[in-house]
C-alpha positions in Angstrom: 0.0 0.0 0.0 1.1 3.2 -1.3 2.5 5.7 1.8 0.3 9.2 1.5 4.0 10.5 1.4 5.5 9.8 -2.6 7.5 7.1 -1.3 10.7 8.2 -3.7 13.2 8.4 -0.9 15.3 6.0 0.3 15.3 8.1 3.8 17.1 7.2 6.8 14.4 6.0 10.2 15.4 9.4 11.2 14.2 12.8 12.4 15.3 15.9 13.9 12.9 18.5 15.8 15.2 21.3 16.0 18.6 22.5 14.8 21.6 24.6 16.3 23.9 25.8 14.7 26.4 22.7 13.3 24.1 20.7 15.3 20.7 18.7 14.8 18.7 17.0 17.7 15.8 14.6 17.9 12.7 15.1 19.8 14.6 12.6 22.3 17.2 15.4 22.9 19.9 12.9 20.5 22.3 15.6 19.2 23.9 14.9 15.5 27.0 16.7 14.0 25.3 18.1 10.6 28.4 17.2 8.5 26.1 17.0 4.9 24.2 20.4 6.0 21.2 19.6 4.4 23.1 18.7 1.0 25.1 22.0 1.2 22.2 23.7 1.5 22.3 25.1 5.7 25.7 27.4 4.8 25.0 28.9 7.9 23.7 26.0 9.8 20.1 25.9 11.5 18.6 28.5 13.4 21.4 31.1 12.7 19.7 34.3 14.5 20.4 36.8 11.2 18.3 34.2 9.2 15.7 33.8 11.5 15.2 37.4 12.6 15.5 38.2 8.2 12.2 35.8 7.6 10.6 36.9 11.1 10.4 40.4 10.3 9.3 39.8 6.3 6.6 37.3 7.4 5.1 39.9 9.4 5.1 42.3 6.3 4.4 40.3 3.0 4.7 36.9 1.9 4.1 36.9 -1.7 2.7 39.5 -4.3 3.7 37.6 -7.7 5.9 38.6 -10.8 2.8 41.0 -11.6 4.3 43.8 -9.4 7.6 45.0 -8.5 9.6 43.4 -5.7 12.0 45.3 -4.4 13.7 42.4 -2.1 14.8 41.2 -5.7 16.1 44.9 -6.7 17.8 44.5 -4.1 19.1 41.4 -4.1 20.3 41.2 -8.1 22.2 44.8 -7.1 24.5 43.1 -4.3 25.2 39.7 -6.9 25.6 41.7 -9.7 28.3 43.7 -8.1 29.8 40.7 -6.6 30.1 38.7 -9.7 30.8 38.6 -13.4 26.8 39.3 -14.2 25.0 42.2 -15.3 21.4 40.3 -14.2 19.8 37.8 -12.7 16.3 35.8 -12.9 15.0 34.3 -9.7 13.8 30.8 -8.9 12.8 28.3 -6.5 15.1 25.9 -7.2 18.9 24.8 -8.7 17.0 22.8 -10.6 14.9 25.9 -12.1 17.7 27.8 -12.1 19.6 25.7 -14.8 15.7 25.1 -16.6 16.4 28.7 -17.1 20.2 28.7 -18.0 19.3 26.2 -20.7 16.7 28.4 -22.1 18.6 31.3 -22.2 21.6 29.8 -24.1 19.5 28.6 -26.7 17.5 31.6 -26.6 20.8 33.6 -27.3 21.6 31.9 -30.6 18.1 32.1 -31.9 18.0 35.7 -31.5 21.2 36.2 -32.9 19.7 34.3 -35.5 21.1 30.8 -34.9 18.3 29.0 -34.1 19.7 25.4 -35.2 22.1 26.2 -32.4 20.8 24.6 -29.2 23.1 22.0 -27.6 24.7 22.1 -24.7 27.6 19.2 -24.3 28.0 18.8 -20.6 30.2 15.9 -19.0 29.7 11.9 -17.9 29.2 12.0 -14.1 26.8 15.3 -14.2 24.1 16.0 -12.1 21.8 19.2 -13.4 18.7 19.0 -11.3 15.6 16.5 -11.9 13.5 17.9 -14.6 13.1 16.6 -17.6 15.8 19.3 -19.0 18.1 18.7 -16.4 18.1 14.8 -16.1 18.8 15.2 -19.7 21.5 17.3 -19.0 22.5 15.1 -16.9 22.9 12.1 -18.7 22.6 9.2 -16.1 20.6 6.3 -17.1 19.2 5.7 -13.2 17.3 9.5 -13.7 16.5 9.0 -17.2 14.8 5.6 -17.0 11.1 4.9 -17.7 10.8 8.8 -18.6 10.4 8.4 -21.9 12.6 9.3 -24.7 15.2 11.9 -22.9 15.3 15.6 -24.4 17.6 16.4 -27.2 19.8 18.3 -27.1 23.0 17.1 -24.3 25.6 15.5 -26.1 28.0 13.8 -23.4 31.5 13.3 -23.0 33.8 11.7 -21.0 34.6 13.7 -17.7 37.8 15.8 -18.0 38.3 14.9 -21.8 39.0 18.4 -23.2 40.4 16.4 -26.6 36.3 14.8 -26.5 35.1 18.4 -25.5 36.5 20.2 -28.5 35.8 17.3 -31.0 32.0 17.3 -29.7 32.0 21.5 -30.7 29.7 21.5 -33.7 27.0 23.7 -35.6 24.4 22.8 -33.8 26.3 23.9 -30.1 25.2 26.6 -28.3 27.2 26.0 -25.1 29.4 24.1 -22.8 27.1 23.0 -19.5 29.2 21.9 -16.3 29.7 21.8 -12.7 33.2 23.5 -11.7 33.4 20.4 -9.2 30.9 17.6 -9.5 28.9 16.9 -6.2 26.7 14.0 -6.5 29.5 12.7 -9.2 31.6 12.6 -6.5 33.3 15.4 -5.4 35.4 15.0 -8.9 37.5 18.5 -9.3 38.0 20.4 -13.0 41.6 20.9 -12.7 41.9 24.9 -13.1 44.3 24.8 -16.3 41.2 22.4 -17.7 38.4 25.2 -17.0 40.8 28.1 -18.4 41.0 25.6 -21.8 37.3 25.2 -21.9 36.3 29.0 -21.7 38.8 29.3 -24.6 37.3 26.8 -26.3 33.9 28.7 -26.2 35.1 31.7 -27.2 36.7 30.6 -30.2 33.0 28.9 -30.9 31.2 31.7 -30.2 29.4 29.3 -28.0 28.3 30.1 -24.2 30.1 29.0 -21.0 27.6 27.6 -18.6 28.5 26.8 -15.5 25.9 24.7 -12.7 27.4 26.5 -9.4 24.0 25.1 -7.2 26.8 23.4 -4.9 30.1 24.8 -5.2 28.5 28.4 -4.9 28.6 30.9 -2.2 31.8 30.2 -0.2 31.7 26.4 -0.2 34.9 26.4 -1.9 36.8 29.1 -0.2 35.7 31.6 -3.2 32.3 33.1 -3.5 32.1 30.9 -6.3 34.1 28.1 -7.5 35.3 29.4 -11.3 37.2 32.4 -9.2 39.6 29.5 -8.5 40.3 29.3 -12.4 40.5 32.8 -12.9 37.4 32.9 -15.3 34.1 33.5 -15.6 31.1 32.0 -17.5 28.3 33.7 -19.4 25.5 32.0 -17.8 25.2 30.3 -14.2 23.0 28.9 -12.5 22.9 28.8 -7.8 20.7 27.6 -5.6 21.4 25.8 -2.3 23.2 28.0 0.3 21.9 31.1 -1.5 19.0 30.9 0.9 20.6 29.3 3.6 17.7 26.5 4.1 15.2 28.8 2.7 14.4 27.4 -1.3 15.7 29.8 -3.7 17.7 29.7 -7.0 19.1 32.2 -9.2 20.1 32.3 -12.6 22.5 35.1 -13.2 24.1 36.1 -16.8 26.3 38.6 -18.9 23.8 41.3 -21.0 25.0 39.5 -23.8 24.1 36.1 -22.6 20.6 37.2 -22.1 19.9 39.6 -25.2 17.5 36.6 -25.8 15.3 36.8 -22.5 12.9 40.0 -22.8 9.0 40.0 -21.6 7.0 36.8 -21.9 10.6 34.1 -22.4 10.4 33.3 -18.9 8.4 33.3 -15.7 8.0 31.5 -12.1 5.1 32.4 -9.9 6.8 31.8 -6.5 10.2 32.5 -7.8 11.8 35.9 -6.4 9.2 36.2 -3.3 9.6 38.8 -0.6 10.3 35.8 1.7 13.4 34.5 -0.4 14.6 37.4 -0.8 14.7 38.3 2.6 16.7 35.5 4.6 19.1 35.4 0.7 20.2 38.9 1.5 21.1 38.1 5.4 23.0 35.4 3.6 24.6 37.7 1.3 25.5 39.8 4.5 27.1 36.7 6.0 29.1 35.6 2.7 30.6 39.2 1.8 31.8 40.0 5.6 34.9 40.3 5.0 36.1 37.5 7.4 34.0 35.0 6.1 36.0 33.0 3.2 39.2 33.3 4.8 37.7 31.3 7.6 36.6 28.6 5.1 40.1 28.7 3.1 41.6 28.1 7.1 39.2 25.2 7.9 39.1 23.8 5.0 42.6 23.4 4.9 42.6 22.0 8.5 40.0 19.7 7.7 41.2 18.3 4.5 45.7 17.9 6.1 43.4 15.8 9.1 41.4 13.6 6.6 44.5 13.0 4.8 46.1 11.8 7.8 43.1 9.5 8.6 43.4 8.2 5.6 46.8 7.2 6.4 46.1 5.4 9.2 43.2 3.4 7.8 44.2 2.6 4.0 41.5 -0.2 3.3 38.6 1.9 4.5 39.8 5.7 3.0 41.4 5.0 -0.6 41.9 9.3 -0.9 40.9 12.5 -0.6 39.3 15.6 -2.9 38.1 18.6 -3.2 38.2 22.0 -2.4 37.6 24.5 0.8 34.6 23.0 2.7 33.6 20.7 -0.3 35.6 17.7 0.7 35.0 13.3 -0.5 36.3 10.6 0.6 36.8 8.4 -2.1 36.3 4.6 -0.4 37.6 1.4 -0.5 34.5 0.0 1.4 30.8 0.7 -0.3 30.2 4.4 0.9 27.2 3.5 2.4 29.0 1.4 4.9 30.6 4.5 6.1 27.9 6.8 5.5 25.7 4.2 8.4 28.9 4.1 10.8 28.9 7.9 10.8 25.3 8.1 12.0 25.7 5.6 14.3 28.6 8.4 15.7 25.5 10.9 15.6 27.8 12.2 12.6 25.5 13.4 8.8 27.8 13.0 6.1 26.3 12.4 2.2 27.1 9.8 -0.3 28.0 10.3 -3.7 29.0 9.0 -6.8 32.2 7.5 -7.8 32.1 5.6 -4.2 32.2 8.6 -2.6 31.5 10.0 1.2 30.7 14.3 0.8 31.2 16.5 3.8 29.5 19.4 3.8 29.5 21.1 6.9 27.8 24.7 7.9 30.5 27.1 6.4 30.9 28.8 9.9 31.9 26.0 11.6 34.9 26.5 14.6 37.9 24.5 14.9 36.0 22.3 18.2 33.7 21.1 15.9 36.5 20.1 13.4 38.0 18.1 16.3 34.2 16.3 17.1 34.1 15.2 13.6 37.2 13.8 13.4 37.0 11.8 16.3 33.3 10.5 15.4 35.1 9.7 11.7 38.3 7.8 13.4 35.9 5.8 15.8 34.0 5.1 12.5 36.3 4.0 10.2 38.4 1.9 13.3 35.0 -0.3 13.5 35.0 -0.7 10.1 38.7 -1.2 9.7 38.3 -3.8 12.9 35.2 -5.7 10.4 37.8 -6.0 7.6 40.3 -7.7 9.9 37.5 -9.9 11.0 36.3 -10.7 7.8 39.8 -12.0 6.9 40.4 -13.8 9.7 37.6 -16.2 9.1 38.3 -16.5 5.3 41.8 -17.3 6.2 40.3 -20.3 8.9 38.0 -21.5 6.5 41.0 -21.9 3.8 
């Protein structure tokens, strides 16, 4: 018998009542280290008091008007991330996954205008994850999204991921862009080496194709830049956030050059919730966190610290922890055990962590995060992977008394 809930979650027998800071309880008063922070989402972690006192005060004014009228909170907003980044505007959504339903439209909506309609591909990379629509699984390419869906959505040709020689041979009339994720998350933490993203905006400009990049994870500090491409010294035409933007609130943006979006006048695009006076409330106390000007320094520090400790755990337990990637506070494990198995010892350490791709465990903890609760995790994580390193012996133990 169907569950009144969609039952399209694997979820874990677990629930939390309330949430401070790093840290989530139970109703039973359990407290668990948020180490996967709602799937990057909680940049801030729960019940931050700017946050809360940002959506208090709006709730008490006006929830919701729709794209009819103007909104200043999205005036507002667009101002502060157009000065802080390579765009001249920005459309808001919901969702990461709207916010790329959006960047896909706009590329192709460039070309046609420009009076290339035939061009309206966008190659993206094996390992890709875009959003769930029917766009964005497309996008996406993975056959475990795409199944029983129908025929997917033209338009994503796929290459291997990190094969620039693929990339440029995949560059035809009918491309309108280049579609990928600076780092991939749910691939599995798997980096674009900086040299490799410098190539690929070459590559688009001597296309006259469009860079998109899907910055829903890597984007607002998580990777000790405001946004990941800053580490390449770049910057795209069209990208698309979401996730920490609103700090555990659901909002997207899809920000672009005035170039990029000569396509997108009156009527190309709409979203009735998308841009509400709530959003744009608790996304600028966000904003106010993420451009103090002490907050990515602090995730450069800790994420260093984290990542020199993991490496040394790794060291010390070789058959569970086969390596280590990523960037600032966007760190995998890559495992020589199923990542699940790690992923269940963590939470029985009252420890969140994420699974990923590629055999991979993500940690994604609040951005603002001290040095103590550094310490915490890395004890839960070394108690975790000793039980499981403790398993392995067993396990060979009784094959070797069998033999």
């Amino acid at each position: 018998m169907i569950t009144p809930v969609l039952p399209t979650y694997a979820r874990a027998d677990l629930e939390f009542e309330r949430g401070e800071g790093p840290w989530l309880l139970t109703a039973k008063g359990e407290r668990y280290l948020d180490f996967g922070a709602g799937i990057a989402v909680n940049a801030f972690g729960h019940a931050h008091p700017r946050l809360v006192a940002a959506l208090t005060e709006q709730a008490q004014k006006v929830w919701h008007t729709s794209n009819i009228y103007r909104i200043p909170g999205q005036e507002r907003l667009a101002r502060r991330l157009v000065d802080a980044t390579f765009a001249d505007t920005v459309f808001f959504t919901n969702s990461g996954a709207e916010a790329l339903e959006c960047a896909i439209k706009m590329a192709r909506k460039y070309h046609a205008a420009g009076g290339a309609p035939e061009r309206y591909e966008l190659i993206t990379m094996e390992g890709a994850f875009h959003g769930r629509t029917l766009a964005t699984i497309a996008a996406g390419g993975q056959a475990k999204y795409l199944e029983g869906f129908g025929p997917a959505m033209p338009g994503f040709p796929q290459v291997p991921f990190g094969d620039l020689k693929a990339l440029q041979a995949a560059i035809g009339p009918a491309t309108a862009g280049i579609l990928i994720e600076p780092i991939q998350g749910e691939g599995g933490i798997r980096v674009i080496p900086n040299e490799d993203l410098r190539r690929i905006r070459q590559m688009c400009d001597e296309a006259g194709i469009l860079l998109v990049l899907d910055e829903v994870q890597t984007g607002i500090g998580r990777t000790g830049k405001l946004f990941a491409h800053e580490l390449a010294g770049i910057t795209p035409d069209i990208m698309g956030v979401a996730k920490a933007l609103g700090g555990g609130f659901p909002v997207g943006a899809c920000l672009a050059t005035e170039a990029a979006a000569r396509g997108m006048v009156a009527g190309t695009h709409g979203s009735t919730f998308g841009g509400n006076p709530l959003a744009m409330a608790v996304a600028s106390a966000v904003m106010d966190l993420a451009l103090d000007e002490t907050f990515l320094p602090h995730v450069n520090m800790l994420g260093l610290k984290l990542r020199q400790k993991l490496a040394m755990l790794a060291d010390q337990y070789p058959r569970v922890i086969e390596s280590v990637r990523g960037e600032g506070l966007m760190l995998g494990l890559k495992c020589r055990v199923p990542n699940t198995d790690l992923v269940a010892a963590l939470r029985e350490e009252k420890m969140l962590t994420v699974g990923a791709g590629d055999n991979v465990v993500r940690l994604l903890p609040p951005l603002n995060i001290g040095e103590a609760h550094l310490d915490e995790a890395m004890e839960k994580l070394g108690r975790a992977c000793a039980k499981i390193d403790t398993g392995l012996g067993n396990e060979a133990a009784a094959a070797g008394a069998k033999s």
